[in-house]
Structures are given as C-alpha cells and as structure tokens.
Backbone as JSON Lines, residues from 0, in Angstrom:
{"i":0,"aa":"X","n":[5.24,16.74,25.39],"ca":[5.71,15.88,24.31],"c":[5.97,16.72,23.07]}
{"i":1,"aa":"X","n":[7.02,16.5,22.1],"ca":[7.31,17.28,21.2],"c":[6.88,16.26,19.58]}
{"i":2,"aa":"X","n":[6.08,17.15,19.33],"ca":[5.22,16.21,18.0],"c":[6.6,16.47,16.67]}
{"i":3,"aa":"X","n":[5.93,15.47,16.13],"ca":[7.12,15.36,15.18],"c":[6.91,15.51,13.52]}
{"i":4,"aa":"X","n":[7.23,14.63,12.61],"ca":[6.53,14.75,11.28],"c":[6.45,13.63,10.68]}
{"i":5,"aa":"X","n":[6.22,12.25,12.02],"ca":[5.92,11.46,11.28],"c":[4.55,11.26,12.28]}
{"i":6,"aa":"X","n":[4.53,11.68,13.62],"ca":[3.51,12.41,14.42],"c":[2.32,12.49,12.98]}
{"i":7,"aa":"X","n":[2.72,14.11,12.58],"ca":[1.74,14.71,11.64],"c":[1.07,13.85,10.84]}
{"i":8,"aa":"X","n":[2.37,12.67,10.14],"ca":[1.92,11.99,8.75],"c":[1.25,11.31,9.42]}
{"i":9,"aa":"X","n":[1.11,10.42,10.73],"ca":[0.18,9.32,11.21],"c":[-0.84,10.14,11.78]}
{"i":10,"aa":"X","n":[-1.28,11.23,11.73],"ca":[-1.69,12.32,12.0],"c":[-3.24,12.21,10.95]}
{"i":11,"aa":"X","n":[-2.43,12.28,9.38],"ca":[-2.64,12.37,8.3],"c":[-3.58,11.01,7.92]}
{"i":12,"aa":"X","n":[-2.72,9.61,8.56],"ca":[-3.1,8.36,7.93],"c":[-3.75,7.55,9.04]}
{"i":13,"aa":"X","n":[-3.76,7.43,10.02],"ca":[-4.67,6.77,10.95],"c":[-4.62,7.0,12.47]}
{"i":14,"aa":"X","n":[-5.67,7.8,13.11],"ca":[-4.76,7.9,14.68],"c":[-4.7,6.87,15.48]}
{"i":15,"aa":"X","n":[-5.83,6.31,15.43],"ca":[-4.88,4.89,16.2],"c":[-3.4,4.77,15.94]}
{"i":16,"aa":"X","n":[-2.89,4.44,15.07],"ca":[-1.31,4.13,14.49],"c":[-1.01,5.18,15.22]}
{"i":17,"aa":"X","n":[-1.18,6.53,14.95],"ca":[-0.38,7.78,15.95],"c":[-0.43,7.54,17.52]}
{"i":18,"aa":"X","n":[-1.74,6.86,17.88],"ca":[-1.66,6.88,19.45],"c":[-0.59,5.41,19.54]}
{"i":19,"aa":"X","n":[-0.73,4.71,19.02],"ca":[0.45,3.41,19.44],"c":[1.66,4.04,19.14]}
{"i":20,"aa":"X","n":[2.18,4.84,18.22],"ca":[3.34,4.88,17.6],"c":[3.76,6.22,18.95]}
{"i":21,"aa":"X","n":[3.05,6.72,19.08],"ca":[3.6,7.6,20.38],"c":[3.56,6.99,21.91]}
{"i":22,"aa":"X","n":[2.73,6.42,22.05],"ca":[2.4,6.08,23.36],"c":[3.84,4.45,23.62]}
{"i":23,"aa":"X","n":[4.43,4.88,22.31],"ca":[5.44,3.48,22.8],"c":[5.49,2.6,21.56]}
{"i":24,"aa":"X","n":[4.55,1.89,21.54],"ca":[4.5,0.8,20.34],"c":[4.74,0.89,19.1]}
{"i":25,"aa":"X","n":[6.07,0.77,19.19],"ca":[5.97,1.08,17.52],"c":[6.86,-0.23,16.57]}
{"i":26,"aa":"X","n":[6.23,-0.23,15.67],"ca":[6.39,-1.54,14.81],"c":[7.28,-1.46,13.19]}
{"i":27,"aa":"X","n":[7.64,-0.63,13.31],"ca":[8.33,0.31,11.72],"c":[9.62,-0.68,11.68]}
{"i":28,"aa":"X","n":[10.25,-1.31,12.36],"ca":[11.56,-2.39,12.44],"c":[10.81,-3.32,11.87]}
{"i":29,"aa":"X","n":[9.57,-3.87,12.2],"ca":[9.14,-5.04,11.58],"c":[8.53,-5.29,9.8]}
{"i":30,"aa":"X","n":[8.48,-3.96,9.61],"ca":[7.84,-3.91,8.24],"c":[8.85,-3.76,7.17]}
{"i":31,"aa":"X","n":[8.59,-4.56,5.78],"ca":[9.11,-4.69,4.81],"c":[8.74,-3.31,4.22]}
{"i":32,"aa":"X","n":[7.99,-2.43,4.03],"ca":[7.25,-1.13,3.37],"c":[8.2,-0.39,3.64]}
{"i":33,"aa":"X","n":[8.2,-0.25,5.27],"ca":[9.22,0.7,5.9],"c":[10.76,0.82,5.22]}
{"i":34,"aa":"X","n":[11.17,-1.02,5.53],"ca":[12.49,-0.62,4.78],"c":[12.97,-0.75,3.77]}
{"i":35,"aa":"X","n":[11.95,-0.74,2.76],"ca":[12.01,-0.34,1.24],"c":[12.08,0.9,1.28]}
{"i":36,"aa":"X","n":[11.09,1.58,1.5],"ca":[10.74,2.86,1.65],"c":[12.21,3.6,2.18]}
{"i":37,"aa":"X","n":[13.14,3.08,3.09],"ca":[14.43,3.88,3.62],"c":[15.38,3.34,2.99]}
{"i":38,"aa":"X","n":[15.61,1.97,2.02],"ca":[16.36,2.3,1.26],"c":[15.93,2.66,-0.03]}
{"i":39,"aa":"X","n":[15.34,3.01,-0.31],"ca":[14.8,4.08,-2.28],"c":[15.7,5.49,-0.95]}
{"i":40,"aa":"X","n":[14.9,5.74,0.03],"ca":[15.91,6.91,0.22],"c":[16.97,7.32,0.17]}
{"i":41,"aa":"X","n":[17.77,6.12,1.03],"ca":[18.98,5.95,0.81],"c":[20.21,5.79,-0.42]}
{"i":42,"aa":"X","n":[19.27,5.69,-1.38],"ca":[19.97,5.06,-2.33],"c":[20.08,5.92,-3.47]}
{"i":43,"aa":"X","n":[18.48,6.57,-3.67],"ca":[18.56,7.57,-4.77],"c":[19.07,8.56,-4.45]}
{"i":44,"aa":"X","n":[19.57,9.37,-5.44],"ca":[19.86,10.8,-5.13],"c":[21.17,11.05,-4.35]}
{"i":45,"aa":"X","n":[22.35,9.83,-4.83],"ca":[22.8,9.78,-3.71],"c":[24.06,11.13,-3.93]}
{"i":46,"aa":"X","n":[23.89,12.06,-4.58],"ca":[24.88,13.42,-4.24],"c":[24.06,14.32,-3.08]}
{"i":47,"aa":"X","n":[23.07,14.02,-2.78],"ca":[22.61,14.7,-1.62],"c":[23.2,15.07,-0.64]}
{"i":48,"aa":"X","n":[23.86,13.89,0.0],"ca":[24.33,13.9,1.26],"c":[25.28,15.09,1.2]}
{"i":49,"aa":"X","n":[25.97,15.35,0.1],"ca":[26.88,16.22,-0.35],"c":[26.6,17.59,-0.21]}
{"i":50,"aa":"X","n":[25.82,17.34,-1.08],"ca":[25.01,18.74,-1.32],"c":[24.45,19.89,-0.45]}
{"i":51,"aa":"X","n":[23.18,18.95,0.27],"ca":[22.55,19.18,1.29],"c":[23.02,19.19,2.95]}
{"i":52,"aa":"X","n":[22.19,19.69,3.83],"ca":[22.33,19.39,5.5],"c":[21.07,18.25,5.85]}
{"i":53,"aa":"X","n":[21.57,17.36,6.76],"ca":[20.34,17.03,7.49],"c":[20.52,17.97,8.79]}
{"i":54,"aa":"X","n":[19.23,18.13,8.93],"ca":[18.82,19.39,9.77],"c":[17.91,18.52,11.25]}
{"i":55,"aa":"X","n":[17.94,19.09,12.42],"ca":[17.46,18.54,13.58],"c":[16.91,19.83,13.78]}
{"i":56,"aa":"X","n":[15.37,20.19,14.3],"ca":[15.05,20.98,15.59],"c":[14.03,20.71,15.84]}
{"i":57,"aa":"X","n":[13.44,21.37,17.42],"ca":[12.31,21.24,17.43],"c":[11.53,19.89,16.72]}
{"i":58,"aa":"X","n":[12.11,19.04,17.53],"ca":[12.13,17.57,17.34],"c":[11.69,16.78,15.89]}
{"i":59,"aa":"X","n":[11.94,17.73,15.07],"ca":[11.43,17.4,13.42],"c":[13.52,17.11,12.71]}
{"i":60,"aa":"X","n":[13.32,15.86,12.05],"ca":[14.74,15.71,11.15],"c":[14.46,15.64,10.06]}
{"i":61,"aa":"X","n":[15.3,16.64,8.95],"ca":[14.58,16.6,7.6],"c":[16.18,16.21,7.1]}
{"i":62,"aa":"X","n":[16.22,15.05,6.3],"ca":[17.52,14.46,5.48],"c":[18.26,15.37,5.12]}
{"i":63,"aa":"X","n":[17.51,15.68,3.73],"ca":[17.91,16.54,2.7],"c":[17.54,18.18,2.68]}
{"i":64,"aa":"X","n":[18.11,18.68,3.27],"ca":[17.66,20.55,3.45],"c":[19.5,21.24,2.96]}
{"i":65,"aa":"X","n":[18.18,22.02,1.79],"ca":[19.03,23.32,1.1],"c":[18.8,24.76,1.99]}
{"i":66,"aa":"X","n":[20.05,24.83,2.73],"ca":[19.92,25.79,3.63],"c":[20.06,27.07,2.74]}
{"i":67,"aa":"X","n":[20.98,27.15,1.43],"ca":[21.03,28.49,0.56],"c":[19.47,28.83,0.07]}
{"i":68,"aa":"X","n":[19.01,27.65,-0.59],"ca":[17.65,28.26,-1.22],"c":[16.3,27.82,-0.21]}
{"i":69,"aa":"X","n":[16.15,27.67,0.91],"ca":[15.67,27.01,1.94],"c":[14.36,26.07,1.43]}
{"i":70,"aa":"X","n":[15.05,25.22,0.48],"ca":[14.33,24.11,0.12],"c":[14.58,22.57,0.99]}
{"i":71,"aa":"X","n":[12.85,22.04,1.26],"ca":[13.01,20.76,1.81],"c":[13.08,19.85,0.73]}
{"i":72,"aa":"X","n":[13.85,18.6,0.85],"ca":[13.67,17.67,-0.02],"c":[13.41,16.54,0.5]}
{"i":73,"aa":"X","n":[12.36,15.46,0.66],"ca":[11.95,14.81,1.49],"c":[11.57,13.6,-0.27]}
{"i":74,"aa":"X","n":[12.04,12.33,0.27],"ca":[12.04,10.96,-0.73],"c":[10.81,10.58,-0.23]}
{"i":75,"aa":"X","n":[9.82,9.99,-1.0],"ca":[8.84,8.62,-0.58],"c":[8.98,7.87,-1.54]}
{"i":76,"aa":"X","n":[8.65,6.61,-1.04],"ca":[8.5,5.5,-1.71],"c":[7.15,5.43,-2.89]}
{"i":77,"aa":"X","n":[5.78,5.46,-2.33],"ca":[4.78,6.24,-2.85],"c":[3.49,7.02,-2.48]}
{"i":78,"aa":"X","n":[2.95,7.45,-3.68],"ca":[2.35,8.44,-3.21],"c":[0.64,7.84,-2.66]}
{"i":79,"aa":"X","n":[0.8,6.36,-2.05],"ca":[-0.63,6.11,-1.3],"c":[-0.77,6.81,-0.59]}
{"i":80,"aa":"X","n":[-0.32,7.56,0.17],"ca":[-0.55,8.26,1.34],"c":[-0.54,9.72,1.26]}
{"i":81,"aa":"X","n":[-0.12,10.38,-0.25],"ca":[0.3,11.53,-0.41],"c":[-0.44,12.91,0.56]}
{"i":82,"aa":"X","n":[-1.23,12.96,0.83],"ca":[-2.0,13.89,1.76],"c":[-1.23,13.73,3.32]}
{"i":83,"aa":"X","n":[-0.97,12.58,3.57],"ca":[0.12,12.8,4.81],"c":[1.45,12.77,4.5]}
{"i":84,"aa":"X","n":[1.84,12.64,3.19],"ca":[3.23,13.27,3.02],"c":[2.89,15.41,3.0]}
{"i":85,"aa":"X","n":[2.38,15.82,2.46],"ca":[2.29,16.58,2.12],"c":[1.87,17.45,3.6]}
{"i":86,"aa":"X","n":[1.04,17.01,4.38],"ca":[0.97,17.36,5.27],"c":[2.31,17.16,6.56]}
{"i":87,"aa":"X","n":[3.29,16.21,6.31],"ca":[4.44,16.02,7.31],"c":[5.25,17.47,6.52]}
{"i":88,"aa":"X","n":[5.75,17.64,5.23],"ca":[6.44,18.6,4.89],"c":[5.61,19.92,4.97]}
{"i":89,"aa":"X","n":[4.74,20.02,5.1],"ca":[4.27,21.52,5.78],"c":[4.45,21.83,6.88]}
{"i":90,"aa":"X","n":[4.31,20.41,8.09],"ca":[4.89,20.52,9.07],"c":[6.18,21.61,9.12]}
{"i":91,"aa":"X","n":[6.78,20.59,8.41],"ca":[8.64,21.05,8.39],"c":[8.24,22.4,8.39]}
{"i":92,"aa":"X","n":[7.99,22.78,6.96],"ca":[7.67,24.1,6.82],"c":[7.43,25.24,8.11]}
{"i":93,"aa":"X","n":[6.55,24.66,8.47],"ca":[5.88,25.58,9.88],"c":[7.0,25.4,10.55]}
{"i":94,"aa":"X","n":[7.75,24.4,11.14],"ca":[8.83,24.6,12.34],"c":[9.78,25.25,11.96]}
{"i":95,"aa":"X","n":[10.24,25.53,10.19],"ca":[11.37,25.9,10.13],"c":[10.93,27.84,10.03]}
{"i":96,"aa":"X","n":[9.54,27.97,9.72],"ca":[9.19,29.64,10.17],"c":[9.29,30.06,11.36]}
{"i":97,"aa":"X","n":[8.53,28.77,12.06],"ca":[8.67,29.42,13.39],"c":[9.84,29.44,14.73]}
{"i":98,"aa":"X","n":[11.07,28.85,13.29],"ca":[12.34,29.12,14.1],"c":[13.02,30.16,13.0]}
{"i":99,"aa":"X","n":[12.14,31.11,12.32],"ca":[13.12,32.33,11.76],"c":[13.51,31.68,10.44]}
{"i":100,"aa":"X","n":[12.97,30.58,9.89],"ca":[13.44,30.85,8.0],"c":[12.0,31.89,7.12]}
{"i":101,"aa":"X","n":[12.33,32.2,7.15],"ca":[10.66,33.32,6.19],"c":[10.75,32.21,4.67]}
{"i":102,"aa":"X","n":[9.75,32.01,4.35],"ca":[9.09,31.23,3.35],"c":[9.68,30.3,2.47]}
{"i":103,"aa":"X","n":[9.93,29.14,3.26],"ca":[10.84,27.6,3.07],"c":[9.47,27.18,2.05]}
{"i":104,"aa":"X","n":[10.54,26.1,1.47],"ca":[9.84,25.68,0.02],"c":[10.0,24.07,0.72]}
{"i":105,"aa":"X","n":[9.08,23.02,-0.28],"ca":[9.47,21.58,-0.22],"c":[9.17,21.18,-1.55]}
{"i":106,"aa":"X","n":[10.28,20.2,-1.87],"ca":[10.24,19.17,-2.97],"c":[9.78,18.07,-2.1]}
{"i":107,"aa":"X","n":[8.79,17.3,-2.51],"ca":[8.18,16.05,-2.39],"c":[8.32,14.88,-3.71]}
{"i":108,"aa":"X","n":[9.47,14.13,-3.28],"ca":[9.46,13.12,-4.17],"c":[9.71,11.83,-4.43]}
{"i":109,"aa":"X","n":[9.11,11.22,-5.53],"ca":[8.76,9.79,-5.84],"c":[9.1,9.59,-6.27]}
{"i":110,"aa":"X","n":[10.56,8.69,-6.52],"ca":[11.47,8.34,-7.43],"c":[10.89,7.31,-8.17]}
{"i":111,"aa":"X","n":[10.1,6.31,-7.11],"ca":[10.23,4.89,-8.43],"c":[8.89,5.56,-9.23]}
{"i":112,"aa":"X","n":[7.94,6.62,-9.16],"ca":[7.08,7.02,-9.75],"c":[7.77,8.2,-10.64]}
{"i":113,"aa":"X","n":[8.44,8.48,-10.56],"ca":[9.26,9.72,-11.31],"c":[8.53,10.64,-11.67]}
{"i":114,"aa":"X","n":[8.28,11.01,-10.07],"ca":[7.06,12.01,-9.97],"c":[8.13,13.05,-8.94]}
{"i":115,"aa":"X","n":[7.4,14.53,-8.51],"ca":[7.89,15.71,-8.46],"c":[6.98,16.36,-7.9]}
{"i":116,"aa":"X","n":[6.33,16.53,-6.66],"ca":[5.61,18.07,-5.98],"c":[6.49,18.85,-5.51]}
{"i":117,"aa":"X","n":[6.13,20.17,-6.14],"ca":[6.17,21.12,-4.91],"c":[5.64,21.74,-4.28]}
{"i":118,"aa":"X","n":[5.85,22.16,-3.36],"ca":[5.13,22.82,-2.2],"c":[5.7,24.07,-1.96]}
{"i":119,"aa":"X","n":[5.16,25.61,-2.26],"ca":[5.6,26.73,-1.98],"c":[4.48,27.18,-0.31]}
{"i":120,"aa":"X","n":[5.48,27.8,0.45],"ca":[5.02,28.77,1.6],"c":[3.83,29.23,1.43]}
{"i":121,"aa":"X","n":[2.57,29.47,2.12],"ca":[1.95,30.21,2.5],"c":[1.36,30.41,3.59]}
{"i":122,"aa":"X","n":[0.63,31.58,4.1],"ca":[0.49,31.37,5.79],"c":[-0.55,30.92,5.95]}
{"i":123,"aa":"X","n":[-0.94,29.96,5.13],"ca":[-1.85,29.12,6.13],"c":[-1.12,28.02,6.55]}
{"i":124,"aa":"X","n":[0.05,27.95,5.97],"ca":[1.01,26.51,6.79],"c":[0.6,27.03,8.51]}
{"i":125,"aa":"X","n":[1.03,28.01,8.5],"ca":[1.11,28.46,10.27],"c":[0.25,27.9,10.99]}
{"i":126,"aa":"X","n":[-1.02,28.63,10.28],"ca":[-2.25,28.02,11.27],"c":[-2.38,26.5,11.38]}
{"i":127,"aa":"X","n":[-2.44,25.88,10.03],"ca":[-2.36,24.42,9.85],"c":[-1.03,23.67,10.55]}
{"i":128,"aa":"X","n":[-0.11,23.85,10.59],"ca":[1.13,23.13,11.62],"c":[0.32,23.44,12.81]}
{"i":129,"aa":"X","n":[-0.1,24.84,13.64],"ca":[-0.34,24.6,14.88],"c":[-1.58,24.17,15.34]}
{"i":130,"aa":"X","n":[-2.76,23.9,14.03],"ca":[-4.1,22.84,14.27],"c":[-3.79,21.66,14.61]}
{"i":131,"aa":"X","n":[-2.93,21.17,13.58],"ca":[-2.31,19.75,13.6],"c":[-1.41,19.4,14.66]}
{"i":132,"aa":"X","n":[-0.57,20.13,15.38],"ca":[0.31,19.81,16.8],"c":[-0.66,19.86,17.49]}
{"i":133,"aa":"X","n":[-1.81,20.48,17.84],"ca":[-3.23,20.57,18.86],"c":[-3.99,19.13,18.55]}
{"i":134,"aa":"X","n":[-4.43,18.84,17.36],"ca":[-4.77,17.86,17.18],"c":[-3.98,16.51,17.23]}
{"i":135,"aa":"X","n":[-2.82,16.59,17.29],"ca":[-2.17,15.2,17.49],"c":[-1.95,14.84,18.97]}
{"i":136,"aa":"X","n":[-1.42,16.28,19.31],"ca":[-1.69,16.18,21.17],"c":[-2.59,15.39,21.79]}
{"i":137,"aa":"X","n":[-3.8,16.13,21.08],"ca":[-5.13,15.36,21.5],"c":[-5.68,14.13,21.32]}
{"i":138,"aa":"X","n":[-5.39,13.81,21.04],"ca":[-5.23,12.24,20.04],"c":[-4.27,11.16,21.13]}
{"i":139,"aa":"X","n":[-3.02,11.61,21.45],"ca":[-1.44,10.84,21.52],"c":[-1.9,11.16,23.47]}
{"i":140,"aa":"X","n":[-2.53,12.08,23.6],"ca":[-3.15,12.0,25.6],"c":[-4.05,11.23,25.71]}
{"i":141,"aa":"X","n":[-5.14,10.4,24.87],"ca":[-6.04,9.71,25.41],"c":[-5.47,9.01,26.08]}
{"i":142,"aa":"X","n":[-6.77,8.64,27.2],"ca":[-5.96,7.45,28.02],"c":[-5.58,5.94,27.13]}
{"i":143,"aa":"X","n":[-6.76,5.98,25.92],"ca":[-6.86,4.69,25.06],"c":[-6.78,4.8,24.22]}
{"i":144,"aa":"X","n":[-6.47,3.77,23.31],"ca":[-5.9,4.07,21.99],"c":[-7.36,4.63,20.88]}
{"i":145,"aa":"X","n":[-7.24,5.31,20.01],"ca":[-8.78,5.31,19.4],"c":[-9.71,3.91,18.36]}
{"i":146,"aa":"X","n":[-10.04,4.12,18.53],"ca":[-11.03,2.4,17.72],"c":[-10.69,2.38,16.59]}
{"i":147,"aa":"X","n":[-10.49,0.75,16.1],"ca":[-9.84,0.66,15.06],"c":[-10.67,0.62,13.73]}
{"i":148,"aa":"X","n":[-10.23,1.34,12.52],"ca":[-11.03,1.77,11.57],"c":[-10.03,1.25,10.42]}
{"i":149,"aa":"X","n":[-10.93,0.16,9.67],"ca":[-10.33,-0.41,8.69],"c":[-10.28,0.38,7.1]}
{"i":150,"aa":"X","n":[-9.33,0.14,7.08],"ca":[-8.46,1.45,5.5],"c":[-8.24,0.75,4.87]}
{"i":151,"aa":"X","n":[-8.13,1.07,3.51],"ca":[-7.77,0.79,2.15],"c":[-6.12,0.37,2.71]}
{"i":152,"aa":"X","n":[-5.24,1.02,3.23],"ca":[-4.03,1.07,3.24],"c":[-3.13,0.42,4.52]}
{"i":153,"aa":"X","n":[-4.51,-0.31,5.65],"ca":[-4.02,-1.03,6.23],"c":[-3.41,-2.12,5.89]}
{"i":154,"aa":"X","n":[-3.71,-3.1,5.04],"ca":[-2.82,-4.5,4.83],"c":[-1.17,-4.4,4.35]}
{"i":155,"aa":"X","n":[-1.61,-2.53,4.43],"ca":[1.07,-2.87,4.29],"c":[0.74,-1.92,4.94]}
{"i":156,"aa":"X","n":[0.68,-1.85,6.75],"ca":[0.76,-0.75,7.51],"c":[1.79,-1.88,8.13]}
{"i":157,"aa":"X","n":[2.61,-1.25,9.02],"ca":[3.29,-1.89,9.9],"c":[2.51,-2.45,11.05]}
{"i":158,"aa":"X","n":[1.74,-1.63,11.35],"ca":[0.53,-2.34,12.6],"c":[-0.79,-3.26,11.81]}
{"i":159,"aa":"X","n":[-0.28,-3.62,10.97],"ca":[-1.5,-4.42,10.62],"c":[-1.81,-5.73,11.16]}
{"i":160,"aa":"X","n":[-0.73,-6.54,11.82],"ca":[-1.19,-7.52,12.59],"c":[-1.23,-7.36,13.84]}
{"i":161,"aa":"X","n":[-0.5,-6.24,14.31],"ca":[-1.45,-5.93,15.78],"c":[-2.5,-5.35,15.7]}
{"i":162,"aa":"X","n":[-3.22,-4.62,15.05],"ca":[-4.8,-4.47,14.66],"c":[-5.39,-4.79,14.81]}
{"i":163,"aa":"X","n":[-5.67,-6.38,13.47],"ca":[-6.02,-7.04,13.16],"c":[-5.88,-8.66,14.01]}
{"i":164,"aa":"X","n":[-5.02,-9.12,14.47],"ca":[-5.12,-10.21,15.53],"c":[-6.09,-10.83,15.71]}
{"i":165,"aa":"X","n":[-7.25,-10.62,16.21],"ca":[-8.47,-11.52,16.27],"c":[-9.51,-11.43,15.22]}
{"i":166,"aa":"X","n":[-8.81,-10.71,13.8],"ca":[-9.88,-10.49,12.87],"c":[-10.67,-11.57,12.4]}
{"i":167,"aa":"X","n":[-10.07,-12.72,12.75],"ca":[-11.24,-14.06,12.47],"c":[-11.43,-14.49,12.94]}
{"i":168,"aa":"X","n":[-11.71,-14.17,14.1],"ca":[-12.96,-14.73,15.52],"c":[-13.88,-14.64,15.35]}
C-alpha cells in the first residue's frame, strides 16, 4: 500500500480515522468541514494555479508546488489540527528528497486566520517521513480497526457519526 499525506495527517489526528479511511471507509463526501475546507482552497489564492504545478508522485498530490524555488504551498482551513498539518507537509518534504529535490521548503497556510508557517528542510524530516510510513503501515494492517478514543476534535470529524452511533445506549 502506498501511504499518502492525508495517511500521515490521520496519522497525526486519530488512527482509528486512518484505519477506516484506508481500509475503505471513507466519509470526507459527507462532511460540511471537508468542503469548506476545499473550497477556502479553491478559492483563495486564486493566481496559483498559474503560477504553480500540481505535482503527483509516490502517491502524495501537492496543489500548489514551486518547482523553481522548491517550495510547498499547502491551504488549510484551520489550524485545530496544526501538528498533522505540519506533519502531512513534511511528509511531502521527505517524498520529494527522496525522489532527488535536496532541501524543499513548505508554506503552511491559513487564510481565514491570516496566518503563515514555514517549514524549512532538515534531516530529521527523513527519519521522521520513514517512522511515520512504518507507523501508519502498522496501524492501516490491523486486522481491526483501533478503539475508539474520544477527542476534543471529534464532533466536526467526518466520522463522527459512525463512531459515535450507539453513544447513547
């Protein structure tokens, strides 16, 4: 199976959600979060498309990539989750070294927060992309999904009513 970088981010934010969202089930059509969240992408910034490549490999798609200054530019909606944003664009990072770019940069950003990270190269991306593809592996092969562990950030997850379902029995 080829892990991905939204793999990583559910990686980041709950593995249950990673083992459903790989093993098949996935619920991201049904959520209002989701497609807010893809149109602020869609919408801001819109000389990008121009500008930039969307880029495919090694089963990771990054929108917005500056192939001259090998900067990622990756939109969120917000930053609840920022530790698995930050961790999906290191991802990137790592796949795009270990297909031959030497020290790719990422912009991480929050438009309706009019907020701005960046993220410069270093080699611990390496080790960390290939902990995290080991660890999601491991996770996305159980035979069962892992037990469900209630979060601050479940009630606007897309799986929150398959989760939750018999929560008031």
């Amino acid at each position: 199976m080829q892990i991905t970088g939204t793999h990583i981010a559910y990686l980041h934010t709950c593995h249950r959600k990673l083992w459903l969202f790989a093993n098949g089930i996935q619920m991201e059509h049904t959520s209002e979060t989701v497609a807010e969240g893809k149109l602020i992408s869609e919408t801001t910034y819109l000389d990008r498309s121009r500008k930039y490549t969307e880029l495919a490999i090694d089963g990771i798609k990054i929108d917005f990539y500056d192939a001259k200054n090998k900067v990622i530019h990756e939109v969120k909606k917000s930053n609840k989750v920022e530790q698995a944003h930050l961790a999906q664009v290191k991802y990137y990072m790592y796949i795009l070294s270990r297909n031959g770019v030497h020290d790719p940069s990422a912009l991480l950003e929050y438009p309706k927060l009019k907020q701005r990270d960046t993220i410069h190269w270093n080699d611990e991306i390496m080790t960390l992309g290939n902990q995290w593809e080991n660890e999601a592996l491991e996770i996305i092969t159980q035979k069962y999904s892992p037990p469900l562990v209630k979060l601050n950030i479940c009630k606007n997850c897309s799986y929150y009513e398959f989760c939750f379902i018999h929560e008031d029995e």
